[in-house]
VMD Tcl script that builds the backbone (N, CA, C; Angstrom):
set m [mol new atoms 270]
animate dup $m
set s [atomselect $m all]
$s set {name element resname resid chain x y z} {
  {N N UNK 1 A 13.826 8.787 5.735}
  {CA C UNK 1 A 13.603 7.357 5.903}
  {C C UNK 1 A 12.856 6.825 4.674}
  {N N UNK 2 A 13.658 5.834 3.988}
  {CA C UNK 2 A 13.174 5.255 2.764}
  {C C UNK 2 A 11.777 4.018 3.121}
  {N N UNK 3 A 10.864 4.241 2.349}
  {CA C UNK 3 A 9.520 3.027 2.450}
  {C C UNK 3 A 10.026 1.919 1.255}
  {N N UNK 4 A 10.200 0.783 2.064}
  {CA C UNK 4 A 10.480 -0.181 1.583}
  {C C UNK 4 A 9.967 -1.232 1.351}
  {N N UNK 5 A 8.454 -0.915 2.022}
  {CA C UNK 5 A 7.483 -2.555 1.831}
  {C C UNK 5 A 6.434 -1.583 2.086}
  {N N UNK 6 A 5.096 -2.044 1.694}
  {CA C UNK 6 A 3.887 -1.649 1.912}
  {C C UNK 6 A 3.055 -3.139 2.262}
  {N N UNK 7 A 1.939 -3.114 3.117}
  {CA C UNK 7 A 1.468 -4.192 2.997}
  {C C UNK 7 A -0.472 -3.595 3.286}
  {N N UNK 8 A -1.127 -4.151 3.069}
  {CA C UNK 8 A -2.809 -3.753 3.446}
  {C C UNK 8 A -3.140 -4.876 4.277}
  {N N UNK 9 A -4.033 -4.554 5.451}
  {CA C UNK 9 A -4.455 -5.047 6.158}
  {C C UNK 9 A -5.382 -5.236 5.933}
  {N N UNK 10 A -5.870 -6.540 5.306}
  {CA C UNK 10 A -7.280 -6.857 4.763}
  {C C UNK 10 A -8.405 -6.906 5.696}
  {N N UNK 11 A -8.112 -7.483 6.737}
  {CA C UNK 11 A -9.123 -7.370 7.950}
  {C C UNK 11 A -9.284 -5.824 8.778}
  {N N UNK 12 A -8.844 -4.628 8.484}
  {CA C UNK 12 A -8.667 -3.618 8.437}
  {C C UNK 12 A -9.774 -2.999 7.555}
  {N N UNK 13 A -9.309 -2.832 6.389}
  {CA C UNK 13 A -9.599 -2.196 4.971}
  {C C UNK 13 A -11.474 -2.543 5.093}
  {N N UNK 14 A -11.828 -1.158 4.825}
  {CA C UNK 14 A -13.027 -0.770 4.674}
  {C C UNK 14 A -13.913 -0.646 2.937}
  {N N UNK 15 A -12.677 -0.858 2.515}
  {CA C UNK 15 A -12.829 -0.674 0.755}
  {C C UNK 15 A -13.279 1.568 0.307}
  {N N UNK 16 A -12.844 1.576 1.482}
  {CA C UNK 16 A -13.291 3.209 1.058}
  {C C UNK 16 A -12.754 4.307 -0.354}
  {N N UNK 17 A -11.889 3.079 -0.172}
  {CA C UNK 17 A -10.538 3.506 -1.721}
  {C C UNK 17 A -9.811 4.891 -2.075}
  {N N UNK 18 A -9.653 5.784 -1.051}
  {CA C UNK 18 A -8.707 6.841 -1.208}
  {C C UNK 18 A -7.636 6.324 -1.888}
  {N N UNK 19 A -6.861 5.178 -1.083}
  {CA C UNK 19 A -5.140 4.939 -1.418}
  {C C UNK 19 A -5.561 4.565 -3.250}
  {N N UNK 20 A -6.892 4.180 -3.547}
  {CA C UNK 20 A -6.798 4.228 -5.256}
  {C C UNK 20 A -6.608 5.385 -5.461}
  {N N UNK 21 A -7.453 6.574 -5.785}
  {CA C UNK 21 A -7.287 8.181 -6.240}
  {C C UNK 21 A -6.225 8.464 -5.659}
  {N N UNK 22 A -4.811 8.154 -4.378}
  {CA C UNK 22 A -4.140 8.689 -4.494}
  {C C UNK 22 A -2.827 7.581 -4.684}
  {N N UNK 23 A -3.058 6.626 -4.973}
  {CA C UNK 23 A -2.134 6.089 -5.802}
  {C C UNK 23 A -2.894 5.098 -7.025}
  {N N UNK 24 A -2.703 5.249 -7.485}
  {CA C UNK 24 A -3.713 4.208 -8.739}
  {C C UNK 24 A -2.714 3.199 -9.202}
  {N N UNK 25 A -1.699 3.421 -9.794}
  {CA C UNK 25 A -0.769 2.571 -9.990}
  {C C UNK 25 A 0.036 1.665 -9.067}
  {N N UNK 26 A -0.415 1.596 -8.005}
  {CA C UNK 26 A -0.604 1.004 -6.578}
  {C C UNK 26 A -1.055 -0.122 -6.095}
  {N N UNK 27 A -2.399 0.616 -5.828}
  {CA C UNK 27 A -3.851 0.059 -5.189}
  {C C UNK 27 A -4.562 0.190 -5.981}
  {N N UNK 28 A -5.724 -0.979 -5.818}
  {CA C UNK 28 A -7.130 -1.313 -6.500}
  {C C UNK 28 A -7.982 -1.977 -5.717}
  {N N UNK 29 A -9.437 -2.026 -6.105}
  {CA C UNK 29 A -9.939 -2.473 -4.790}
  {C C UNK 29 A -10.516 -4.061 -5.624}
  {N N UNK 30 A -10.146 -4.947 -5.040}
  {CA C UNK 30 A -10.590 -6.528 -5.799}
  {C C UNK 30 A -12.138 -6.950 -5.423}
  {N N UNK 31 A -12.299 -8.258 -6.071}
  {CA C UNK 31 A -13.602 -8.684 -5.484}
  {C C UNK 31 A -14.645 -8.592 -4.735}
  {N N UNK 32 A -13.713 -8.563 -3.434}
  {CA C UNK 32 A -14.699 -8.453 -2.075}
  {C C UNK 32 A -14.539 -6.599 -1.499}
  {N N UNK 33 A -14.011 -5.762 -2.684}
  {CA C UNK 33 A -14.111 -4.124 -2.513}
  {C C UNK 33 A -13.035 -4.514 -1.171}
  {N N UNK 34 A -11.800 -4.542 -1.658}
  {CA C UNK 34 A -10.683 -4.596 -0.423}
  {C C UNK 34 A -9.182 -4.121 -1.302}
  {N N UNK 35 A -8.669 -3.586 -0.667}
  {CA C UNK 35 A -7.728 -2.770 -1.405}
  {C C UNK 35 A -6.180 -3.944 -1.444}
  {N N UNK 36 A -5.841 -4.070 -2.798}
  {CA C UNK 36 A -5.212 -4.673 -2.936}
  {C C UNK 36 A -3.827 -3.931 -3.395}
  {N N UNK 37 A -2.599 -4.637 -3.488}
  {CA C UNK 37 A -1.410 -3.581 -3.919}
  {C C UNK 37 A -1.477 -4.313 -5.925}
  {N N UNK 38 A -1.001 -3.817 -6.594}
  {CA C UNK 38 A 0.008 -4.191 -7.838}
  {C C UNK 38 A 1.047 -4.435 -7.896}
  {N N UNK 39 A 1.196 -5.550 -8.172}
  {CA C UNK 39 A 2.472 -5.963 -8.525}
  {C C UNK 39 A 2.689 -6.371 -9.881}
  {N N UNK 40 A 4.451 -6.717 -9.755}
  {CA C UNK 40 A 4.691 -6.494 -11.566}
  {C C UNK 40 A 3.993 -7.612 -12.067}
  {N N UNK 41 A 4.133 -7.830 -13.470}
  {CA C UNK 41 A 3.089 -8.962 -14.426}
  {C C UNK 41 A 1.948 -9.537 -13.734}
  {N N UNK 42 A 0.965 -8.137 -13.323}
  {CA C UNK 42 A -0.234 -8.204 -13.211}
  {C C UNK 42 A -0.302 -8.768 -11.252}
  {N N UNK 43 A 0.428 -9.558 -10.954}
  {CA C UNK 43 A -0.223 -9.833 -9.298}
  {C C UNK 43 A -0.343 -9.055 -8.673}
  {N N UNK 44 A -1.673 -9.202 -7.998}
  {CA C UNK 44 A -2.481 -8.856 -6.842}
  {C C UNK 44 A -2.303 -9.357 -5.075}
  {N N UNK 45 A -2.160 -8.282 -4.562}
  {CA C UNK 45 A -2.252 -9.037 -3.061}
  {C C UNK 45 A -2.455 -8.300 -1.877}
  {N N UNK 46 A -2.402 -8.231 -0.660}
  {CA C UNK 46 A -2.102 -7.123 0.100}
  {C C UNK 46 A -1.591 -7.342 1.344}
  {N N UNK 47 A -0.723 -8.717 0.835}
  {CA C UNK 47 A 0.787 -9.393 1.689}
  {C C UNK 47 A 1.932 -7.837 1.578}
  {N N UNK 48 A 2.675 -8.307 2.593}
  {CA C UNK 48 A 3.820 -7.139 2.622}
  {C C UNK 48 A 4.375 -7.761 1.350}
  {N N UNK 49 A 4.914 -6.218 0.689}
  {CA C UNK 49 A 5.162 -6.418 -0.644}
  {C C UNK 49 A 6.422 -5.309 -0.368}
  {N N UNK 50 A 7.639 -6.180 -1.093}
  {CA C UNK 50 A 8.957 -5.367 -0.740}
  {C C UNK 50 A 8.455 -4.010 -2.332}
  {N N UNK 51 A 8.781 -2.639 -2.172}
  {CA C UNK 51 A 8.140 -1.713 -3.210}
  {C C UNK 51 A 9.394 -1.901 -4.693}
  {N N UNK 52 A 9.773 -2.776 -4.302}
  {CA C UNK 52 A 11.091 -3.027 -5.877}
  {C C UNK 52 A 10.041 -4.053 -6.631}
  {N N UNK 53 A 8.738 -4.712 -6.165}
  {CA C UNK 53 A 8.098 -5.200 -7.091}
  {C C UNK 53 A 6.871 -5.139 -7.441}
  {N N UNK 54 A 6.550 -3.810 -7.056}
  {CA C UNK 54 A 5.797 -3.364 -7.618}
  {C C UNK 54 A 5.085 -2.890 -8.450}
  {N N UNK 55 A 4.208 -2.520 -9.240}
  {CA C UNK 55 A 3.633 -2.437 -10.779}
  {C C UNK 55 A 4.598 -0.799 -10.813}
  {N N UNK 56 A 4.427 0.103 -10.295}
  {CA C UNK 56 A 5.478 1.307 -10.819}
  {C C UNK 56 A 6.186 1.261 -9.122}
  {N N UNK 57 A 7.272 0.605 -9.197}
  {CA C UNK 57 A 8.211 0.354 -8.381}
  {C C UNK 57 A 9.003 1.627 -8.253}
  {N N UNK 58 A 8.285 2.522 -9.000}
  {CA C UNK 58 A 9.466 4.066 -9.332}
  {C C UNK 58 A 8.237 4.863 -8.443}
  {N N UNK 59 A 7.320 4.483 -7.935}
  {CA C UNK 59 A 6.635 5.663 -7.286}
  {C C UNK 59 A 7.756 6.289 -5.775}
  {N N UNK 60 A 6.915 7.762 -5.362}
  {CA C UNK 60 A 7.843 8.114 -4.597}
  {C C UNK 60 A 7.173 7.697 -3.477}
  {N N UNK 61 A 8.217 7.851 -2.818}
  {CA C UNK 61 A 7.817 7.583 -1.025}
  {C C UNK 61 A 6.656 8.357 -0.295}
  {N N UNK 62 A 6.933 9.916 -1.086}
  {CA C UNK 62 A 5.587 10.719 -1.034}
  {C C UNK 62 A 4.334 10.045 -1.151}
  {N N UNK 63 A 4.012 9.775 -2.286}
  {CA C UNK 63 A 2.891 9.126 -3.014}
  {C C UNK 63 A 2.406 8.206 -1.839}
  {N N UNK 64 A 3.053 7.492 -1.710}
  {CA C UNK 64 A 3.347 6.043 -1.034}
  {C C UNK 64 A 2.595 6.461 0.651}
  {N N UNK 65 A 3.155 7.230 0.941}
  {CA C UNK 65 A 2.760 7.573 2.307}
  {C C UNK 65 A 1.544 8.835 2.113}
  {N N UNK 66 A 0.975 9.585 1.420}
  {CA C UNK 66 A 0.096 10.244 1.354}
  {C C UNK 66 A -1.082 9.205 0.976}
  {N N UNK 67 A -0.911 8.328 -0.017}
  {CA C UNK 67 A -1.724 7.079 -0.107}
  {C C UNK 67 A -2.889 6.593 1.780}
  {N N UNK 68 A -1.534 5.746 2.028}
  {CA C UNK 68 A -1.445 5.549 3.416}
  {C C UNK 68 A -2.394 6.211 4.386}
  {N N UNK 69 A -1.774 7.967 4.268}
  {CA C UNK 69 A -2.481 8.423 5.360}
  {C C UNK 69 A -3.699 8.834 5.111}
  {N N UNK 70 A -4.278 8.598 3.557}
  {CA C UNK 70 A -5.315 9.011 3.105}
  {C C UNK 70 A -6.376 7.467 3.744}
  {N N UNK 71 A -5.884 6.690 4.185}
  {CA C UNK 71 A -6.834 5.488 4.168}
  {C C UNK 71 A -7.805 6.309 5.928}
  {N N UNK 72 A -9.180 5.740 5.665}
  {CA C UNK 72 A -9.564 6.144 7.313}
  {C C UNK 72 A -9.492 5.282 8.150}
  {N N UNK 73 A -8.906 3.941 8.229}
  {CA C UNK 73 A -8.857 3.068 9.232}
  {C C UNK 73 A -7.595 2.637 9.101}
  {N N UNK 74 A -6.846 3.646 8.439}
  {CA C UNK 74 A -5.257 3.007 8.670}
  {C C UNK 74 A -4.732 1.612 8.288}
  {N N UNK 75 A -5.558 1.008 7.143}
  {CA C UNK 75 A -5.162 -0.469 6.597}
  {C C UNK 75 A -4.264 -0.291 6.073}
  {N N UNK 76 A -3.242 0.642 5.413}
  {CA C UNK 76 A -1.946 0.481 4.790}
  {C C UNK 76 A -0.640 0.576 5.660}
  {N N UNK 77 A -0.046 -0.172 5.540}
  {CA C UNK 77 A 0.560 -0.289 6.297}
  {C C UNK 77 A 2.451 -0.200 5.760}
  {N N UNK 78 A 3.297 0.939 6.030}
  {CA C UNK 78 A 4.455 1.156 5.289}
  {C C UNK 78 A 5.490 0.440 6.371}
  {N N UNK 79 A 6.683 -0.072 5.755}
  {CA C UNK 79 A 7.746 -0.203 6.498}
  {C C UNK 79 A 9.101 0.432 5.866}
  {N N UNK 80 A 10.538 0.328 6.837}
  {CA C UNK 80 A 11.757 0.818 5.853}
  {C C UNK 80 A 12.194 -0.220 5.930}
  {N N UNK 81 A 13.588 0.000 5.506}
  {CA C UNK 81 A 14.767 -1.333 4.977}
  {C C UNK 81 A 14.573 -2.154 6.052}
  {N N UNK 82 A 15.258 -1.888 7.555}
  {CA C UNK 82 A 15.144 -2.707 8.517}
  {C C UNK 82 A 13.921 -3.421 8.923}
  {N N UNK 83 A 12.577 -2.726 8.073}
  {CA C UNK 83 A 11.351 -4.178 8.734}
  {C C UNK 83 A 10.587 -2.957 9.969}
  {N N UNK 84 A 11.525 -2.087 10.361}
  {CA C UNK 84 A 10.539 -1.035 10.997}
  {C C UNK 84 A 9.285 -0.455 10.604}
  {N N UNK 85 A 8.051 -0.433 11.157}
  {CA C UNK 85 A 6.958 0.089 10.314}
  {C C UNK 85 A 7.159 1.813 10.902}
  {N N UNK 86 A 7.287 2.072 9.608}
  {CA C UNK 86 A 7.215 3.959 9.215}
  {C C UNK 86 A 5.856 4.201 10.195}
  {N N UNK 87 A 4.213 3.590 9.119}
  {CA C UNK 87 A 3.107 4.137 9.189}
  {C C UNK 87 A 2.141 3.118 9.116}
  {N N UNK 88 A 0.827 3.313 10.011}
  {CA C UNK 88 A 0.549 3.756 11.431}
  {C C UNK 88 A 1.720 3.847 12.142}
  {N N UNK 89 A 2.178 4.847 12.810}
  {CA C UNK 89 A 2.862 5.021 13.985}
  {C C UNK 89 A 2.582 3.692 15.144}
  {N N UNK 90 A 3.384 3.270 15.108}
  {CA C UNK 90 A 3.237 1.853 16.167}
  {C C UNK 90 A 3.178 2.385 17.798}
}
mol reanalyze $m
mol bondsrecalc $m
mol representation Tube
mol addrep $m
């Protein structure tokens, strides 16, 4: 099953920043220490973000979901093509 959107749950997110050390080209943690995604020519956000526009849009799904499960309150949030969320397990 392909990950096709990632999004962070800002009201979630603890700023603990695993998903940085395990994706860096990813996630970063902004202003208020809240984990934000990358996107291409520099935007920031942690709206569902389809992963084709992302700052390395070539990361793997691995990455992507080890990120994820590295968070401790589960603020990342993956989906596939259809809009199904992969991770947290719903």
């Amino acid at each position: 099953m392909a990950i096709a959107k990632v999004e962070v749950k800002r009201d979630i997110c603890i700023g603990a920043s695993p998903c940085v050390v395990a994706a860096p080209s990813v996630f970063e943690l902004d202003a208020e220490n809240k984990a934000v995604i990358i996107k291409k020519e520099g935007e920031k956000s942690s709206d569902s973000s389809e992963k084709s526009v992302l700052e390395d849009a070539e990361i793997s799904d691995d990455s992507l979901m080890t990120a994820a499960q590295s968070c401790p309150v589960k603020a990342i949030f993956l989906y596939d093509e259809e809009g199904n969320q992969i991770y947290p397990e719903a």
